[in-house]
DODOFI-268183 format. One record per residue (C-alpha): y, z, x; residue in one letter. Coordinates in nm, 3 decimals. Layout:
% DODOFI-268183
{Y: Y | Z: Z | X: X | code: A}
...
END
This chain:
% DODOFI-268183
{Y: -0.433 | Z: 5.683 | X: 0.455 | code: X}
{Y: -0.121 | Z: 5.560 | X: 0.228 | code: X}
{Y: 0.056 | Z: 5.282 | X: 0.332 | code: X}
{Y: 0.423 | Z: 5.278 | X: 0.250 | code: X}
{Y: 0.520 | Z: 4.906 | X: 0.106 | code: X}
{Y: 0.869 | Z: 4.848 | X: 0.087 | code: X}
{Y: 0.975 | Z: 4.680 | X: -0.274 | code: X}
{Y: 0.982 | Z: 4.343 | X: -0.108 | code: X}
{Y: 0.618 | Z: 4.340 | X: -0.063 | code: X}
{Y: 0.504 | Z: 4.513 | X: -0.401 | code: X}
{Y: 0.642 | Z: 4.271 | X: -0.547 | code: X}
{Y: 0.461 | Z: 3.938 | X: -0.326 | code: X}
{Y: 0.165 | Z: 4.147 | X: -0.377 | code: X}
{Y: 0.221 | Z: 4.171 | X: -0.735 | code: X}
{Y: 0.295 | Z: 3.789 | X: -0.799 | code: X}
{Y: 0.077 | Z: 3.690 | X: -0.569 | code: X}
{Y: -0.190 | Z: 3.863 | X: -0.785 | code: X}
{Y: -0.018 | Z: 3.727 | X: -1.142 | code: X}
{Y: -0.085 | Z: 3.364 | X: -0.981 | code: X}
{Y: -0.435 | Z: 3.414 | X: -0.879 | code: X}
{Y: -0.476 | Z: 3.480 | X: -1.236 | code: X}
{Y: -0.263 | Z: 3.239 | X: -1.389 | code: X}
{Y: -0.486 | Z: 2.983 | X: -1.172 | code: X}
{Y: -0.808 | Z: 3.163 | X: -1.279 | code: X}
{Y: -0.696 | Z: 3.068 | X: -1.617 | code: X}
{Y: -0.648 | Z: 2.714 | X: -1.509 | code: X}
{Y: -0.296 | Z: 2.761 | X: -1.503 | code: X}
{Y: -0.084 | Z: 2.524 | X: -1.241 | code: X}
{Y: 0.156 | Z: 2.714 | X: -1.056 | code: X}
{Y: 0.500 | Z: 2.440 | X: -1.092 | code: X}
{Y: 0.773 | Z: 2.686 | X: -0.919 | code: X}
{Y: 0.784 | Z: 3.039 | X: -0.774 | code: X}
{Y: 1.112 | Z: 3.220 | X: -0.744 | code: X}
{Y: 1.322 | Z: 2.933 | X: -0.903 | code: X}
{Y: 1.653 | Z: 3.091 | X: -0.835 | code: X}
{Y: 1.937 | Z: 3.010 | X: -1.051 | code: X}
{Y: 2.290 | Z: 3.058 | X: -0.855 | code: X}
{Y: 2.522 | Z: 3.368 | X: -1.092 | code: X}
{Y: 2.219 | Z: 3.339 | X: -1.352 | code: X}
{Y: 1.910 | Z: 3.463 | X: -1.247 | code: X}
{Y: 1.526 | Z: 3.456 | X: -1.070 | code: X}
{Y: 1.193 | Z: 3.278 | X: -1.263 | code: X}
{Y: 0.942 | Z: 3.464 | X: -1.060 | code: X}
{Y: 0.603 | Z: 3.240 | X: -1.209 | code: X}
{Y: 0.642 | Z: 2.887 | X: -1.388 | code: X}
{Y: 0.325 | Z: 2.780 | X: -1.474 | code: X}
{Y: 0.151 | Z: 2.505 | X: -1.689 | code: X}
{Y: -0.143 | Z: 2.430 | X: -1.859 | code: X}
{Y: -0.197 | Z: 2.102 | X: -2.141 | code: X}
{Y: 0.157 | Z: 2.120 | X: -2.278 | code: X}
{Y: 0.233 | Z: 2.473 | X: -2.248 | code: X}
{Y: 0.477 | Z: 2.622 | X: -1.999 | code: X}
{Y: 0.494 | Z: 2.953 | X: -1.908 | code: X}
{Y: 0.784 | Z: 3.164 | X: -1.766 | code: X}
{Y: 0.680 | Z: 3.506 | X: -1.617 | code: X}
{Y: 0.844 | Z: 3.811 | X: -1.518 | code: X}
{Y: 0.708 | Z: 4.024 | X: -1.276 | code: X}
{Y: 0.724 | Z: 4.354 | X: -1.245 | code: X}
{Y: 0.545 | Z: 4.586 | X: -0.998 | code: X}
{Y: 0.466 | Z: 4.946 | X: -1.021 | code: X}
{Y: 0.295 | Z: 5.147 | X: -0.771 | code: X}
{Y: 0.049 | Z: 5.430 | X: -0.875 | code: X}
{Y: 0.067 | Z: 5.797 | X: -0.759 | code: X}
{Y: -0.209 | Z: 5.889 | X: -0.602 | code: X}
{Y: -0.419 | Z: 6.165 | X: -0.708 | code: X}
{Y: -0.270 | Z: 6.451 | X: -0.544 | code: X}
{Y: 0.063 | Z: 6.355 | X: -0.568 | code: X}
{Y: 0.103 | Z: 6.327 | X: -0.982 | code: X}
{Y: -0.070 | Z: 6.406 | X: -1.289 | code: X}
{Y: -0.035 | Z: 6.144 | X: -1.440 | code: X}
{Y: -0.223 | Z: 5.791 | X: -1.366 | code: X}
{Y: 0.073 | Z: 5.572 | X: -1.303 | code: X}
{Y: 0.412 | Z: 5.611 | X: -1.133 | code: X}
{Y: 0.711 | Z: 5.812 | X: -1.233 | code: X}
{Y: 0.855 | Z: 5.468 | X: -1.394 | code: X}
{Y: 0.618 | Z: 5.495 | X: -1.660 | code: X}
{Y: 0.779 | Z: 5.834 | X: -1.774 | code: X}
{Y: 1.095 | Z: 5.600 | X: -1.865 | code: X}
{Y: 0.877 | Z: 5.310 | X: -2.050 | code: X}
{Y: 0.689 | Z: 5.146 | X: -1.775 | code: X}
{Y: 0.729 | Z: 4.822 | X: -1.601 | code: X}
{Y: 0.802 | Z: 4.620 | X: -1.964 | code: X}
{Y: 1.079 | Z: 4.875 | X: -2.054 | code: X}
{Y: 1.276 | Z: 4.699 | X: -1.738 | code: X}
{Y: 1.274 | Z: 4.414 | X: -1.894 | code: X}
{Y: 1.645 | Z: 4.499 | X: -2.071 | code: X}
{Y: 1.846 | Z: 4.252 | X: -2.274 | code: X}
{Y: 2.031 | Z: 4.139 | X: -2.005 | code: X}
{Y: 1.732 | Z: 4.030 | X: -1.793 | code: X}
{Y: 1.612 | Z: 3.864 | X: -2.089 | code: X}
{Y: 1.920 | Z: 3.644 | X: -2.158 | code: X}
{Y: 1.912 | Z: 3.574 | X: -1.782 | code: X}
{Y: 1.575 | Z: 3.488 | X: -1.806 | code: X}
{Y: 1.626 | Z: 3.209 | X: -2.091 | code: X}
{Y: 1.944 | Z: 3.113 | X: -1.937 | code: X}
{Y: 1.706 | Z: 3.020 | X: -1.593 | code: X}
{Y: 1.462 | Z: 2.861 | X: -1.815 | code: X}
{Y: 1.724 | Z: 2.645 | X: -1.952 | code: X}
{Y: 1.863 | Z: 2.549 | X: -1.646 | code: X}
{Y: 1.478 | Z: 2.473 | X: -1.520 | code: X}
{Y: 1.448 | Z: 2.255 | X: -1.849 | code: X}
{Y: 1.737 | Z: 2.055 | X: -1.826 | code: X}
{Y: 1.652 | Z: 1.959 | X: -1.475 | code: X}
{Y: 1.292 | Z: 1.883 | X: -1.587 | code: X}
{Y: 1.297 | Z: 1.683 | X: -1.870 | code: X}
{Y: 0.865 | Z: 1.691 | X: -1.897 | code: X}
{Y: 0.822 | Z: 1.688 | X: -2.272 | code: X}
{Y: 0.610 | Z: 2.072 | X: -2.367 | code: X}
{Y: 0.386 | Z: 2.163 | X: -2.658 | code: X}
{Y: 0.489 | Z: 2.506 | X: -2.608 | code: X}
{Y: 0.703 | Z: 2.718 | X: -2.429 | code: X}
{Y: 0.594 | Z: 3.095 | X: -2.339 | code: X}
{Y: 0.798 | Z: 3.382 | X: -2.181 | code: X}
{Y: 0.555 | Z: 3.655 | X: -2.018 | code: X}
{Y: 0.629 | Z: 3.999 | X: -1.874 | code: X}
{Y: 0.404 | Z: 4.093 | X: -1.632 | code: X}
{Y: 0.316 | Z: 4.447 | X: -1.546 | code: X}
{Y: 0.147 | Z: 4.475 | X: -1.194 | code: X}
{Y: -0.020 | Z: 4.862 | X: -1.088 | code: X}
{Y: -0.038 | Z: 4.867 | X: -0.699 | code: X}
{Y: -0.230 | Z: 5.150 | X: -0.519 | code: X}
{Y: -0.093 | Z: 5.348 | X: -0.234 | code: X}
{Y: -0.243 | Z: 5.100 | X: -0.018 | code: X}
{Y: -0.104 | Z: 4.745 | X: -0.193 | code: X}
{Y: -0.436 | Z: 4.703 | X: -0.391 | code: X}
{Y: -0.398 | Z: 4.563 | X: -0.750 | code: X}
{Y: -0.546 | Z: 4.837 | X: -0.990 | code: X}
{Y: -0.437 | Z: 4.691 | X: -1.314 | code: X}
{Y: -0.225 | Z: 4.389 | X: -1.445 | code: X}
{Y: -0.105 | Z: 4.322 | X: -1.815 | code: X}
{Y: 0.048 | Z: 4.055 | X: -1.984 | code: X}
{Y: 0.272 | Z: 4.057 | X: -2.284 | code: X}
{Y: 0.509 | Z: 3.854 | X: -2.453 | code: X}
{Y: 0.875 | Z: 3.836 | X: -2.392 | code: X}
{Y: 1.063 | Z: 3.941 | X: -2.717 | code: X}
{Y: 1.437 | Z: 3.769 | X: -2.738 | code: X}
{Y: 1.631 | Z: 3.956 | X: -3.047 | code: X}
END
């Protein structure tokens, strides 16, 4: 039976899932939704000896079988969950970051942006989840 999640809950699902495996990884989870007031949403900070992480997250839900021939959602057919990712969510996302810095001042080997693509099932079950870097032009 399909279960119809409302966008809210794709996406808890779908960060919930990206900090299981950030913590898998030995990641430590600092801040989730670190909301920046006319700039912008961090949904993951996360660090791990020196290196801090900033990660978008994007959910997509699957079609099911009868419903689509293709494997993922009708998203994909405009670029998929990364292709969201536009330039003005990335300058919004560094423009958050710097606002997380400055009120941070923890001294960082390395600092990494992420975009995180998250595959839900009908029924709110993680089928897939990918990881790539954020590119700033």
């Amino acid at each position: 039976m399909s279960v119809k999640l409302t966008s809210a809950e794709s996406g808890s699902i779908a960060e919930n899932a990206v900090c299981a495996l950030l913590q898998e990884k030995q990641y430590n989870i600092l801040r989730r939704n670190y909301l920046v007031p006319r700039v912008g949403e961090l949904d993951i900070i996360a660090a791990k000896q020196g290196r801090l992480l900033f990660v978008e997250v994007k959910g997509r839900r699957q079609a099911s079988r009868g419903r689509r021939h293709n494997k993922h959602s009708s998203s994909d057919n405009y670029g998929g969950p990364f292709a969201a990712l536009t330039a003005k969510k990335r300058l919004r996302l560094r423009r958050a970051a710097e606002h997380y810095l400055q009120r941070q001042p923890e001294m960082h080997d390395e600092i990494v942006f992420l975009a995180a693509a998250v595959w839900l099932n009908d029924q709110g079950s993680v089928q897939k989840i990918r990881l790539e870097p954020v590119e700033f032009a």
